[in-house]
FITOR-296594 format. One record per atom (N, C-alpha, C): residue in one letter; x, y, z. Coordinates in steps of 0.2 Angstrom, whole numbers, plus 5000, padded with zeros to 4 digits. Each point is the difference from the previous one (the first is absolute). Layout:
BEGIN
AXYZ;...
***
This chain:
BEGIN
X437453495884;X500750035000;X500350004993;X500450055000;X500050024991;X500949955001;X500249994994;X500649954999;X500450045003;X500150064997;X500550065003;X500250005008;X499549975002;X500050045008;X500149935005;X499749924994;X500449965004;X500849994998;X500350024997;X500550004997;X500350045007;X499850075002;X500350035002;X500249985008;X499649965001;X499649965007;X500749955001;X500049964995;X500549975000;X500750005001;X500050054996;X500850035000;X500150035007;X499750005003;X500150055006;X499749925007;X499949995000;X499849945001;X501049985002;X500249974994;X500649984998;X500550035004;X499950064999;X500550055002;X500150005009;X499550005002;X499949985008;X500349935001;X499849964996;X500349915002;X500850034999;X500350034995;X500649984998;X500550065005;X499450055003;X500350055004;X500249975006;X499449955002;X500249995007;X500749915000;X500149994993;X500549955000;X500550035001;X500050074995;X500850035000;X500150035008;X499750045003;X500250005006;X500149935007;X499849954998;X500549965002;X500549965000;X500650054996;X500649975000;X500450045005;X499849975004;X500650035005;X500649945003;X500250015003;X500649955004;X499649975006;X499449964997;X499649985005;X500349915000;X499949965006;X500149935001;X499749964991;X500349965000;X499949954995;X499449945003;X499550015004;X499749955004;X499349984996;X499749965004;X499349974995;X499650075003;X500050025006;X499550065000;X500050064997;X500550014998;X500450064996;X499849994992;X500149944998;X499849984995;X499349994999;X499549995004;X499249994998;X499950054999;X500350075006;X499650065000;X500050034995;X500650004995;X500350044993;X499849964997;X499749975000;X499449954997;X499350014999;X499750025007;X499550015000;X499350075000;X500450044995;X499950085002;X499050024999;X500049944993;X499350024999;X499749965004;X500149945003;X499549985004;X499950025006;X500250045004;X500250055007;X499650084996;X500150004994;X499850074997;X499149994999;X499949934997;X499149995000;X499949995009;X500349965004;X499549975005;X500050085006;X500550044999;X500050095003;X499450054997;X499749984994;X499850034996;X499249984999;X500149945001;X499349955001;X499650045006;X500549995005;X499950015008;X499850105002;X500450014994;X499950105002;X499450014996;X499549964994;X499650014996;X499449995005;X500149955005;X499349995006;X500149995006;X500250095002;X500150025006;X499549985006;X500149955003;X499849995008;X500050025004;X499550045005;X500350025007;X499949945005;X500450025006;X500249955006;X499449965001;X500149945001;X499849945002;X499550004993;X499950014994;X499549974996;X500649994993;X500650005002;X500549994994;X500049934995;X499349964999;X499949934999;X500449994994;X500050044993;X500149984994;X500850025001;X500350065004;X500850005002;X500349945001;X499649985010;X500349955002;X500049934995;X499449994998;X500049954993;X500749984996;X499950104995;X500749994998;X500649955003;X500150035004;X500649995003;X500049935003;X499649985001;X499949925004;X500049974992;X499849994994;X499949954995;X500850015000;X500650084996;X500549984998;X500349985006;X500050005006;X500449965004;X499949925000;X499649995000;X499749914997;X500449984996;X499950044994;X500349974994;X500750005000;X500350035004;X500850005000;X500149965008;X499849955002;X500149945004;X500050035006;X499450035003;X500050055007;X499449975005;X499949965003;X499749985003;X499450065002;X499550005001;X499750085002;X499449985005;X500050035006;X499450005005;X499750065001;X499549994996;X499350065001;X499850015004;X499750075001;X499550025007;X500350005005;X500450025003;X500349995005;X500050065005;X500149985007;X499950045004;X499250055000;X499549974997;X499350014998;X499950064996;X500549994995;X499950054995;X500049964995;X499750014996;X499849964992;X500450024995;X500350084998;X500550004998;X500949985001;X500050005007;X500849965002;X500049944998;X500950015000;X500249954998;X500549975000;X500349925001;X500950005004;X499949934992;X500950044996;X499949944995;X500849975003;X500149955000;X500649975001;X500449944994;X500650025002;X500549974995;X500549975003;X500249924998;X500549995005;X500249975006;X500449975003;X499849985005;X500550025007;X500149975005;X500650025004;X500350085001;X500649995004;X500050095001;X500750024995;X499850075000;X499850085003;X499549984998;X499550035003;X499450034996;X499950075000;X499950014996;X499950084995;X499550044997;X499650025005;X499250034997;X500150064996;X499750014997;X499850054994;X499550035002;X499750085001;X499550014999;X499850034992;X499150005002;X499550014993;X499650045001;X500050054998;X499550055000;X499350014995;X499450014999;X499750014994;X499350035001;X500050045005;X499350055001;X500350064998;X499350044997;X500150074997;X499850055003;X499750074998;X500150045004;X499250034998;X499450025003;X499650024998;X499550084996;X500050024995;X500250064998;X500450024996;X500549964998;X500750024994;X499949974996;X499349974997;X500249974994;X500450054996;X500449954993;X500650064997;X500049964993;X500050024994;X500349974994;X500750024999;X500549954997;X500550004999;X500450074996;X499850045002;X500050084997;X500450025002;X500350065002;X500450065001;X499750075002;X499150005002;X499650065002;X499649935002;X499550065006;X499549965002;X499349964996;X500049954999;X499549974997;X499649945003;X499650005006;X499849935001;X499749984994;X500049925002;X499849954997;X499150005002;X500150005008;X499250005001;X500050045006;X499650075000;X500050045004;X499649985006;X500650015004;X499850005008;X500149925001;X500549974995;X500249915001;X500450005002;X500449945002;X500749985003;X500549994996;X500750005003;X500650034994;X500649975005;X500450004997;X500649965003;X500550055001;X499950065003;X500450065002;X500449985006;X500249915002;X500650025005;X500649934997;X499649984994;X500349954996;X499949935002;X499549975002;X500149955005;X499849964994;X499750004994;X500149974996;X500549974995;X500750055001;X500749995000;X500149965006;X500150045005;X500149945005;X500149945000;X499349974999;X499849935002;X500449964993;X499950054994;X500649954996;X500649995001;X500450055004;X500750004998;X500049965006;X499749985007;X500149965005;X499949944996;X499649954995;X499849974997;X500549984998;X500250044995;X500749984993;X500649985005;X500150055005;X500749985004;X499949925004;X499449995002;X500149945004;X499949944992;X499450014998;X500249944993;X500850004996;X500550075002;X500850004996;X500349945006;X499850005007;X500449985005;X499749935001;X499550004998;X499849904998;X500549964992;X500250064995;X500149964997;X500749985002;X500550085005;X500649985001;X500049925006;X499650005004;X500149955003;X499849934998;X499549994994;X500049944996;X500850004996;X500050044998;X500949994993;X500449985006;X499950025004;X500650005005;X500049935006;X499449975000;X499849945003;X500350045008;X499750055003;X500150065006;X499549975004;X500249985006;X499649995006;X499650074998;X499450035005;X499750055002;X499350024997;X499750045003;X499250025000;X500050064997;X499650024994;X499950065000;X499250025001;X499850025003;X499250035002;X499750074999;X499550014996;X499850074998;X499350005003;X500050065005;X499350025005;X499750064993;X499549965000;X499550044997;X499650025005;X499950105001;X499950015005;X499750084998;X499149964999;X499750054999;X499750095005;X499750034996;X499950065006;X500550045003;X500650014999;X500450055000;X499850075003;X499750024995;X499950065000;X499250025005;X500349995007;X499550015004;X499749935004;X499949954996;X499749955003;X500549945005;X500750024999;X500449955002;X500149925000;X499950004995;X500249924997;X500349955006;X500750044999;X500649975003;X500049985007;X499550065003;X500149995007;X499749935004;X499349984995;X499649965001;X500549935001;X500449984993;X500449954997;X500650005006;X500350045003;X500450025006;X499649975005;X499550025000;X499649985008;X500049935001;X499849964994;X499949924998;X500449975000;X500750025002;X500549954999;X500550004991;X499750024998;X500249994993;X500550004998;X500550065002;X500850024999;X500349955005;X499849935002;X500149985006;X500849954995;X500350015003;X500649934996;X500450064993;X499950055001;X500250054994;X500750025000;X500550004998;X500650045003;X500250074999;X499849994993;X500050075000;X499650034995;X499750064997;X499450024998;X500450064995;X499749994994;X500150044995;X499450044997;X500250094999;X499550045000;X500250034994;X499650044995;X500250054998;X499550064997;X499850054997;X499650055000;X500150014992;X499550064996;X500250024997;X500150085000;X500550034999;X500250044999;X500150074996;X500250055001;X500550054993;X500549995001;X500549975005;X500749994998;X500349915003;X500749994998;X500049965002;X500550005007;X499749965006;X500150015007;X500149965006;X500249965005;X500049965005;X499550065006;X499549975002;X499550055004;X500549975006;X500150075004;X500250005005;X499750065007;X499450024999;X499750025003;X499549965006;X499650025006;X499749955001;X499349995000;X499950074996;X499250024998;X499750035007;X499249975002;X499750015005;X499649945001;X500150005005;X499349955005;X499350054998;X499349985000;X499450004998;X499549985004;X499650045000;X499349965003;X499450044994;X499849944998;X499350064995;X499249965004;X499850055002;X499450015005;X499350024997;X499449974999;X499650024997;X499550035007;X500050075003;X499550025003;X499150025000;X499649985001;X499449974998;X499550065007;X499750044998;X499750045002;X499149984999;X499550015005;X499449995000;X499650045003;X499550044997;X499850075004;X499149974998;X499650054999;X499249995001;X499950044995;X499749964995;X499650054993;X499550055001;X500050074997;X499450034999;X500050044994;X499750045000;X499950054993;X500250055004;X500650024994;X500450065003;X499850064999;X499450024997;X499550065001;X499450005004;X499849935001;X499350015004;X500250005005;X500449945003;X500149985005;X500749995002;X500650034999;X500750005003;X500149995008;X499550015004;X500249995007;X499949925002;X499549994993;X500149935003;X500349934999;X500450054995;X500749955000;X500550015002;X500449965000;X500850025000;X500549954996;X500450044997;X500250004992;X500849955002;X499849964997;X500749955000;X500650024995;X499950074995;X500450014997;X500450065006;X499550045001;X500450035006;X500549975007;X499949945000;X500349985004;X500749974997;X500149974994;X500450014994;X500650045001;X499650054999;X500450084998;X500150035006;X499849985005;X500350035008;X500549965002;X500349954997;X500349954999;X500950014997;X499750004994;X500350044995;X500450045003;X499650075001;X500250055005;X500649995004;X499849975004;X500450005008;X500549954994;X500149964997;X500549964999;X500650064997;X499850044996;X500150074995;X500650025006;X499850025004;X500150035006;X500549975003;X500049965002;X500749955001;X500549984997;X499950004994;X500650014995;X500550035003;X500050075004;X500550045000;X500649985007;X499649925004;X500150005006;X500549905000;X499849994992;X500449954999;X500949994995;X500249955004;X500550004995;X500050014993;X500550044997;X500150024993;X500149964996;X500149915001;X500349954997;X499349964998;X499450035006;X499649975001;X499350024994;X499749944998;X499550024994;X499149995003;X499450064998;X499449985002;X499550014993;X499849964997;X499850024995;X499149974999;X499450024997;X499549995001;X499550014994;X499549964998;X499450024996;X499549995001;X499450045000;X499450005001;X499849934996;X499749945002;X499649944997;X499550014997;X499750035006;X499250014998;X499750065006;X499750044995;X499750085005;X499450014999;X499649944998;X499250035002;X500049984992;X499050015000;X500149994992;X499550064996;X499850055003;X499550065000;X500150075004;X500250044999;X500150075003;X499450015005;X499449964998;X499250025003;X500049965006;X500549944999;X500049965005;X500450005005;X499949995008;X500650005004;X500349955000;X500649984999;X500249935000;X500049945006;X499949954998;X499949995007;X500749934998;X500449994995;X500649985000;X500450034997;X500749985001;X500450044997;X500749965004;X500649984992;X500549985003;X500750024997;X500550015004;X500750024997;X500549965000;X500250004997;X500949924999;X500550075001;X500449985006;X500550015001;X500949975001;X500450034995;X500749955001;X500350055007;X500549965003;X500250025004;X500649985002;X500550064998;X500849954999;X500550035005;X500549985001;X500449995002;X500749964999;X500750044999;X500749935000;X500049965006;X499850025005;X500149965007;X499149965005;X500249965000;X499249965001;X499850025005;X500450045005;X500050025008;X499550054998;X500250054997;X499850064996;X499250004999;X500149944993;X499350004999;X499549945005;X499949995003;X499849985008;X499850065002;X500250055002;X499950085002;X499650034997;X500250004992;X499450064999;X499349944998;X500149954996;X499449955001;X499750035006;X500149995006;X499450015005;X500050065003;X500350064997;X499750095000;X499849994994;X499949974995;X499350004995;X499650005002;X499949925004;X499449985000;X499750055007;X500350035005;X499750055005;X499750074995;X500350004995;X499850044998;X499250014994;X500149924997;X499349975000;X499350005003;X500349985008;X499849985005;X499550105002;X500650024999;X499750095003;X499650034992;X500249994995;X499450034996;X499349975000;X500149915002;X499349985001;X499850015008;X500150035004;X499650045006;X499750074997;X500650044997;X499750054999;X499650014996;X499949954996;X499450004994;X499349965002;X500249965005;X499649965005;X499849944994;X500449994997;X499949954994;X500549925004;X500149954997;X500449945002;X500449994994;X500749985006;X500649984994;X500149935000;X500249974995;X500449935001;X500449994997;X500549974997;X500750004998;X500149904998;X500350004994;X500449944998;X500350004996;X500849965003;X500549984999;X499949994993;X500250034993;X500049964994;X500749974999;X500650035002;X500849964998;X500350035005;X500550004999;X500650025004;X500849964999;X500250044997;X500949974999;X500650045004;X500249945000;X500750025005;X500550054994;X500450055003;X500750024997;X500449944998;X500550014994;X500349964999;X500750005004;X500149945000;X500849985004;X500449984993;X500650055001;X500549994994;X500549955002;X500249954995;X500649965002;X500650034996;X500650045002;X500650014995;X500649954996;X499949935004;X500349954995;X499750004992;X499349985003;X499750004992;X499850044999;X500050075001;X500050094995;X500549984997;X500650015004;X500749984995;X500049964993;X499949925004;X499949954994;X499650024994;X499350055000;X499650014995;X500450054998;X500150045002;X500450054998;X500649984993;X500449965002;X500549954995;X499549984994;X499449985003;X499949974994;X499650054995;X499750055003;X499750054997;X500550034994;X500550035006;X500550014994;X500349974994;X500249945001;X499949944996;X499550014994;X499350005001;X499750014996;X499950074995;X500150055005;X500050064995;X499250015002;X500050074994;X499450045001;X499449994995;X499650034997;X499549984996;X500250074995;X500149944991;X500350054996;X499350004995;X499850075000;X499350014995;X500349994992;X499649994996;X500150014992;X499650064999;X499950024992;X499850074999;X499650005003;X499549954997;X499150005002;X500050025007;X500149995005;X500249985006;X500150055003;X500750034997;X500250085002;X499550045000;X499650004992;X499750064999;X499349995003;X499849945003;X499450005007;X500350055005;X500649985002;X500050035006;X500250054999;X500550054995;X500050085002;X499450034997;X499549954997;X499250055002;X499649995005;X500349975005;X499650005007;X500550035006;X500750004999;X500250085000;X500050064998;X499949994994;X499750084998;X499450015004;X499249965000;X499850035005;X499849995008;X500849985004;X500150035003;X500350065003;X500150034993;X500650065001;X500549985004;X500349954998;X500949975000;X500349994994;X500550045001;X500649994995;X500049894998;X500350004995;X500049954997;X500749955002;X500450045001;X500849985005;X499849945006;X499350025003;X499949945005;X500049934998;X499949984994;X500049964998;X500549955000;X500550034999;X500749995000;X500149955007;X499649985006;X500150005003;X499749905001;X499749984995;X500049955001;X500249954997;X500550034997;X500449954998;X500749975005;X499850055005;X500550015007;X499849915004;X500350025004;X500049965009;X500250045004;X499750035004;X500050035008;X500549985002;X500550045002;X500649975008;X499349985004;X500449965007;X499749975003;X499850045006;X499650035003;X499950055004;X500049965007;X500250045005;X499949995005;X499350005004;X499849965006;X499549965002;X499650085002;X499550014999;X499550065004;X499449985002;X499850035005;X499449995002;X499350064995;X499449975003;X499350034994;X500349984994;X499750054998;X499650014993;X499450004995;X499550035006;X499350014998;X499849925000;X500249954996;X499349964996;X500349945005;X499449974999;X500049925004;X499749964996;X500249925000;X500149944996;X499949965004;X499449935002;X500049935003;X500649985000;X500549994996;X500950015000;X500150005005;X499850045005;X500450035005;X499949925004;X499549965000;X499649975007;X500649924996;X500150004996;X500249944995;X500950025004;X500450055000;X500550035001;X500149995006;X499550005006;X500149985006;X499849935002;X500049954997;X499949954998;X500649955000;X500450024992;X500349974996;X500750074998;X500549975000;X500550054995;X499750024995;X499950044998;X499950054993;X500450054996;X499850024995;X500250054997;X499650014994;X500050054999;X499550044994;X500750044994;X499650024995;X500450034997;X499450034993;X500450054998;X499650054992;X500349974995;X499650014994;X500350014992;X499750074999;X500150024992;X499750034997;X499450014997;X499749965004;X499250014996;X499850074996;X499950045005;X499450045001;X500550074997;X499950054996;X500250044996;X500450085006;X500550015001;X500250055003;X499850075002;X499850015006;X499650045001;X499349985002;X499749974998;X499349965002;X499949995006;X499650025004;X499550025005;X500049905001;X499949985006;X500049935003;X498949994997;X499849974998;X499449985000;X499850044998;X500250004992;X499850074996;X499849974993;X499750044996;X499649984993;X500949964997;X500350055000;X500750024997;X500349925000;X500049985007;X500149935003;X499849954995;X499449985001;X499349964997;X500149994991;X500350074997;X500150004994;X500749965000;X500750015001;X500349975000;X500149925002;X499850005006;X499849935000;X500049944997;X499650054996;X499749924993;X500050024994;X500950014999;X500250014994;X500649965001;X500649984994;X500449985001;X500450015005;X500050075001;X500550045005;X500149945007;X499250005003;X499749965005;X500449924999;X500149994996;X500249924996;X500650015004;X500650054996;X500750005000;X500050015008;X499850035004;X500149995006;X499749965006;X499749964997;X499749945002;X500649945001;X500150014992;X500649944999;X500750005002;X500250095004;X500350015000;X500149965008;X499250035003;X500149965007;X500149935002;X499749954991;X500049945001;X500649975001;X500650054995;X500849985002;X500450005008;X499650055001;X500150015008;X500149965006;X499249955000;X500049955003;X500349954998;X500150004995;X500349944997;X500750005004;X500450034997;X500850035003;X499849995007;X499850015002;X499750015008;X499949965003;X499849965000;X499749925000;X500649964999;X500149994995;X500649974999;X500649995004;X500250085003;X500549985004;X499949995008;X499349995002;X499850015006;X500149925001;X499749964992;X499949934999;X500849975002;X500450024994;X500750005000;X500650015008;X499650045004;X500650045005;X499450015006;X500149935004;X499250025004;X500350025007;X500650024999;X500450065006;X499650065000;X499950024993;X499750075000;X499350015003;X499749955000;X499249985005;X500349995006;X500349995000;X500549985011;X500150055001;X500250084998;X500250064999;X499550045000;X499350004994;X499550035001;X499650005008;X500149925002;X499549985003;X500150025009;X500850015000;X500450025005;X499450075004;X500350034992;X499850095001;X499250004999;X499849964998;X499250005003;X499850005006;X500249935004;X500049995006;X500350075004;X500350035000;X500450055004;X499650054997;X499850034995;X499650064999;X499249995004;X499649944999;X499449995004;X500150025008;X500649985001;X500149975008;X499749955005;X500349975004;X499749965003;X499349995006;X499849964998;X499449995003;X499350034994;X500250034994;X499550024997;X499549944998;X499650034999;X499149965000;X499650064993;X499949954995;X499550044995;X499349995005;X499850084998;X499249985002;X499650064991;X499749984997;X499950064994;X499450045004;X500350054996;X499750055000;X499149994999;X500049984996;X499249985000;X499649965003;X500449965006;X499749965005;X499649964996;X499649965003;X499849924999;X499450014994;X499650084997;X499749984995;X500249964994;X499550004996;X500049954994;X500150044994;X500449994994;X500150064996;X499450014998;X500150064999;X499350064997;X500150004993;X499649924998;X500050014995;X499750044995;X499550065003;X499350054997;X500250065001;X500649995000;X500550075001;X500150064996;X499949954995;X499950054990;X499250025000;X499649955004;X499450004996;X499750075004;X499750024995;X499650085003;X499449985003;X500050025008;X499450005004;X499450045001;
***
């Protein structure tokens, strides 16, 4: 590298350290948490960066969860591995006595978006994995806020637990559900969530309840020229499938989502197939709902493998509940969100993102918008996407909430995404979220009325006599879930 250009490295380098200091001078608390974080910008900026450079997908996140378990160690966290028979999860504890205060951690990637830190598409490694939904922000900013809230409770000699779920496979494999089924959120009081985002937000949607179903067709090989009568095509039975599902779209709720891809269709146009499988999600905001069309799918499975005279079979790969919102603590986050402010870019920074607006064909003005806090919106039901969240929410008091990760305008599990991520930008909002928790925590520690209050409205939103049963019933996680069959 020529002197000129590490020189240039440097300085820009610097300029990031010294950007993300000047934007923490806000009117934030004077506290030991507050002060580690405004402290710790490059260490949160390498272990997000470590983690976004060797994207894992669901249940094989070994060098992720690693990361995460070594700095949790080293900053005095007790950590039990492997848990709930996943090799990845992980519960690391701080502390002792009550409240206790879970964190979640995210850190599976998405596969298909690898992304270089660019502004136009450029994978790193075509047809690799990419961290298009930030989960390796994520897992740091959950990280940094529970190690901010170990150090408040050491300065402060504070009764209470802080706990961080390492909680692989999100994205389809259902981590969380597993670690719910086990008892694990068991003695929790309340549960802290957050995502990364394009703005900064209290989530108050309740998403959808899910089923993802892998359908497995079986017909009889031949040679699709010499001999077609004497097969019967497991792809066809597939696609007759497919079909009729197509069809009933128009006969379900509009709130309601059915989505599908072909696995595997044969492996020779000459050959009739004689396997062939499709993965289908199946959503719904109401579990009633998705109960209903789950078994008009599967009748309808059931009727392409007659008509093709092929055999079907079906299994459960996850299933998450809708999320249950608690409004005490939206509230509470909310204060503190505001409190904290929005994510303020430096040039470098800026001029990423109005060239990943420009090609969007978006005006540059959106930008403007993360330097905001969202008013607090009122409770709504859906919103297309589902999260193991939900199964944790019906558990435990909860609450989620956004930063600014992700550049404005940005499609959800987009190259766009993946590139941001694992830049600074992904840092400041990270850190942004670590303040969050902190705040957060603190006052739950401090005022354990507002756990009285959350835990009220929990109880009274479940209702009486409820009983978890998950969605995925008593299988084992699927841990081969990534792997291609």
């Amino acid at each position: 590298m020529k002197k000129t250009a590490v020189i240039f490295f440097l300085i820009m380098a610097v300029s990031a350290f010294t950007g993300a200091q000047k934007k923490s001078s806000r009117n934030l608390p004077a506290n030991a948490a507050i002060t580690y974080l405004e402290g710790s910008f490059h260490v949160y900026d390498r272990l997000q960066k470590q983690i976004w450079s060797h994207p894992e997908l669901g249940f094989l996140e070994t060098l992720s969860s690693a990361a995460h378990q070594q700095h949790l160690r080293e900053n005095g966290f007790t950590v039990e591995a492997g848990v709930a028979g996943m090799p990845t999860a992980y519960v690391a504890t701080y502390g002792q006595g009550g409240p206790v205060i879970g964190i979640l951690a995210e850190f599976d990637a998405l596969p298909g978006l690898s992304q270089d830190t660019v502004p136009y598409r450029k994978p790193l490694v075509e047809g690799g994995n990419g961290h298009a939904c930030g989960h390796n922000v994520f897992g740091a900013g959950s990280i940094a806020g529970a190690v901010a809230v170990k150090q408040w409770l050491e300065a402060n000699r504070r009764q209470g637990t802080i706990k961080v779920f390492g909680t692989p496979a999100e994205e389809g494999g259902g981590g969380k559900v597993y670690m719910v089924r086990e008892g694990l959120f068991g003695g929790v009081d309340i549960v802290l969530d957050w995502h990364p985002g394009t703005q900064n937000a209290v989530s108050t949607g309740t998403g959808t309840a899910i089923r993802m179903i892998d359908y497995t067709f079986r017909g009889v090989a031949a040679h699709a020229a010499g001999s077609p009568d004497k097969g019967r095509s497991a792809l066809d039975g597939v696609e007759a499938f497919n079909y009729m599902v197509n069809l009933l779209r128009e006969h379900v709720p509009a709130s309601s989502r059915i989505h599908y891809v072909i696995v595997n269709g044969g492996e020779a146009p000459n050959v009739v197939p004689d396997y062939a499988r499709v993965s289908y999600y199946i959503r719904s905001p109401r579990r009633d709902v998705l109960e209903e069309l789950t078994a008009w799918t599967g009748q309808a499975a059931e009727g392409a493998a007659k008509g093709t005279q092929t055999a079907v079979s079906h299994e459960v790969i996850a299933g998450f509940y809708e999320l249950l919102g608690n409004r005490r603590l939206q509230e509470l986050v909310q204060q503190k969100l505001e409190l904290t402010g929005g994510v303020i870019y430096d040039e470098r920074e800026r001029e990423f993102a109005r060239e990943i607006v420009k090609g969007l064909n978006l005006s540059d003005t959106i930008l403007a918008g993360v330097a905001r806090v969202q008013p607090l919106r009122e409770p709504s039901a859906g919103g297309g996407g589902s999260t193991d969240v939900g199964d944790v929410s019906w558990n435990v008091p909860a609450v989620s909430f956004n930063t600014a990760v992700f550049i404005p305008g940005s499609a959800g599990h987009s190259w766009q995404n993946a590139a941001a991520a694992g830049t600074t930008i992904g840092t400041k909002g990270l850190i942004n979220a670590a303040k969050v928790f902190a705040l957060t925590a603190i006052d739950l520690y401090s005022n354990p009325q507002i756990i009285q209050e959350a835990r009220q409205e929990f109880e009274q939103k479940r209702g009486a006599g409820f009983q978890y049963v998950p969605l995925l019933g008593n299988r084992p996680p699927a841990l081969d879930y990534r792997v291609k069959k």
